[in-house]
N, C-alpha and C positions, 0 to 999 in steps of 0.2 A: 504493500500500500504506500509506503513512504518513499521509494521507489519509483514509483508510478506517478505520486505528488513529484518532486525532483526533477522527473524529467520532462512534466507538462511544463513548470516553471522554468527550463532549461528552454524551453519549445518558444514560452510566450515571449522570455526575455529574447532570444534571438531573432522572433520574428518583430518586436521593438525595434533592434537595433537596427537591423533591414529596411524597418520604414522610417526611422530617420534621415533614411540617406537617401533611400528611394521609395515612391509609388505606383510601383508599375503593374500592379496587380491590384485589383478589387481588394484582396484579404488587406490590405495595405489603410485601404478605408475606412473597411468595417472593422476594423480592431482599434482604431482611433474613435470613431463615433462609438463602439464600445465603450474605452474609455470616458469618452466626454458623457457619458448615461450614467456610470459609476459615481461619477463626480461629487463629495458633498454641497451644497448649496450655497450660492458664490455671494461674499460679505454684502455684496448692495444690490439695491433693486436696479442699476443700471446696467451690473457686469451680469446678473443672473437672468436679465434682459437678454444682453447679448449673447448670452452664453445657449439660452432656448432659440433664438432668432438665426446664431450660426448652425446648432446643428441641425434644425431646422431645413435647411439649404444643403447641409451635407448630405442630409439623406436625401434629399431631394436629386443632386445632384450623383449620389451614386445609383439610383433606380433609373437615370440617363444614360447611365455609362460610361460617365466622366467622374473613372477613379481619382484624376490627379486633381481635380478642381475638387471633388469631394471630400477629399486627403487635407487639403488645406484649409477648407470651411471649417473642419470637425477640428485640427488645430486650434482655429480661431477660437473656436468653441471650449476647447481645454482650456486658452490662457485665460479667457473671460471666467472660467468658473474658478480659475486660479485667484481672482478679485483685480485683472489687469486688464484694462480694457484695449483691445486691439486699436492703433490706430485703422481712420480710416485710409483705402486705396486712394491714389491722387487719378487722375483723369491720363487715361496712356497716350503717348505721346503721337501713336497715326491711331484714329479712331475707326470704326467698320461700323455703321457707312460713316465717311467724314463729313455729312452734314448734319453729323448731331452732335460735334464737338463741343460748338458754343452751349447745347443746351446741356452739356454733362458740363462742364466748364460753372457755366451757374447755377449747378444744383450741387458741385461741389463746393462754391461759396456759403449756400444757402445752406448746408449740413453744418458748415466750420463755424459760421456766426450760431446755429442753436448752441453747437455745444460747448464756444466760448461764452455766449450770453448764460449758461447753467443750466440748458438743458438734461445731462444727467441727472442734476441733481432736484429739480422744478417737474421736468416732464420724462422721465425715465425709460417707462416702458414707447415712448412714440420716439425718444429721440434712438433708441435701440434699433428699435424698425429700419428708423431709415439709415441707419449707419450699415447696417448687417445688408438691407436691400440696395443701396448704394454702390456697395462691393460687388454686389453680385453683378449690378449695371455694365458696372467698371470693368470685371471678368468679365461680359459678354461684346463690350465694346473693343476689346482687345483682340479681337477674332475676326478672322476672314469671312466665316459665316456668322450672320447674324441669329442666334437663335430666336426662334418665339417667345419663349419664355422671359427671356431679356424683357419686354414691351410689360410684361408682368412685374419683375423687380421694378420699373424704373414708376410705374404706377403706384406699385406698393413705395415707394421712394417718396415721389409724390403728396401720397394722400397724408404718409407722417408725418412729411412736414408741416404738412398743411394744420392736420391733429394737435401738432406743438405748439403752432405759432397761435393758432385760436384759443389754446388752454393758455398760453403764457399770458396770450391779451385779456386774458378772464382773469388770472391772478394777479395783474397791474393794476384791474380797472375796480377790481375787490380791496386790494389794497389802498387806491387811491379814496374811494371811500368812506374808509375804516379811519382815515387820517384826518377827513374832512373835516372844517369846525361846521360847515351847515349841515343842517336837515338833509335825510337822505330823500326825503319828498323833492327838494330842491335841484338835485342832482341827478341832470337826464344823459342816463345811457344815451351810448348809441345804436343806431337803427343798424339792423343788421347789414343792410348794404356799407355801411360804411367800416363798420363793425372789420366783416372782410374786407375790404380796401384797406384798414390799416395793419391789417396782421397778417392778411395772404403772400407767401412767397409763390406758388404754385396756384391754378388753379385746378384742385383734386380733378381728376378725371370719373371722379363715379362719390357720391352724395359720401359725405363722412359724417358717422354718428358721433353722438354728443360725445365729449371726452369727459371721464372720471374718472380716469387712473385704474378703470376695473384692467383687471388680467386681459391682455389681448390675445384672440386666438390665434395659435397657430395655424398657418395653411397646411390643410391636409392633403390636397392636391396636389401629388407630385405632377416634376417633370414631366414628360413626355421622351421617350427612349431615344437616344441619338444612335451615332456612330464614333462612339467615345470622342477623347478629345481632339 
């Protein structure tokens, strides 16, 4: 029996050290996103954000066939449960197709101001979202083929921002009332048009429900099968 224990632990450590160096096989994947499931529970709600949000995308991306894009989501996923948050990808340098540079270009702005304005710390689970679907944007931009899927991350991208930027304008506009010396009868909100117009970065592509910080679901809808990477 002890034997048996020994050599599976001989098996697992070597198959570790293998995928440190390389991913070139599925088992390479799936024993990282293993890992990242094992995980205990990562110190703050933003890294434990990202840490559900990357592996998230791991699996997603190894039920496509893209072990090495998989291999490194579910990384991401370890450091984040680790309590370190991955930075985000910057925008690669020939984009596919290169008429959407400029709009990765300003949606990588529009991620860096949430999460220097405190986003992790303010809007946790949205600013997660869009850091982790960001990445994924960015790994699809990077390619010769444009996946489908991609049009999905940069949507899901998208609507966090947008998520953030409407809860952040809830907690300035709550705060600034709280501070007020008048009447809160006196103090007229704004209309919702305007409301958007001063905290929209994006316009969401599909209706975004109310933010309250509840748990956001994961998508369960994987990928769609490729021809690996």
């Amino acid at each position: 029996m002890k034997k048996n224990s020994r050599n599976r632990t001989r098996t697992v450590t070597t198959l570790a050290a293998f995928c440190v160096l390389s991913a070139t096989t599925q088992g390479c994947a799936t024993y990282r996103i293993e890992q990242a499931q094992k995980q205990p529970p990562a110190p703050n709600a933003y890294t434990s954000a990202l840490h559900q949000e990357y592996l998230g995308l791991a699996k997603d991306y190894l039920h496509a066939g893209r072990e090495w894009t998989s291999f490194k989501f579910a990384n991401r996923a370890l450091q984040a449960g680790n309590g370190k948050a991955p930075d985000p990808y910057t925008v690669p340098e020939d984009v596919y197709p290169p008429e959407m540079k400029r709009d990765a270009q300003t949606g990588a702005h529009a991620l860096t101001d949430l999460i220097r304005s405190g986003g992790a710390q303010h809007t946790p689970l949205r600013t997660a979202r869009a850091q982790a679907n960001f990445d994924c944007w960015m790994t699809e931009l990077d390619r010769e083929t444009y996946a489908p899927h991609a049009d999905r991350c940069m949507n899901m991208f998208q609507g966090a921002i947008e998520s953030a930027e409407t809860e952040r304008g809830e907690h300035k506009k709550d705060r600034k009332h709280a501070s007020s010396p008048l009447s809160p009868d006196l103090l007229e909100p704004l209309s919702p048009k305007e409301e958007s117009e001063s905290t929209a970065v994006f316009a969401a592509p599909f209706p975004v429900s109310p933010v309250d910080e509840a748990p956001l679901t994961i998508i369960s809808e994987p990928f769609a099968p490729e021809n690996g990477e």
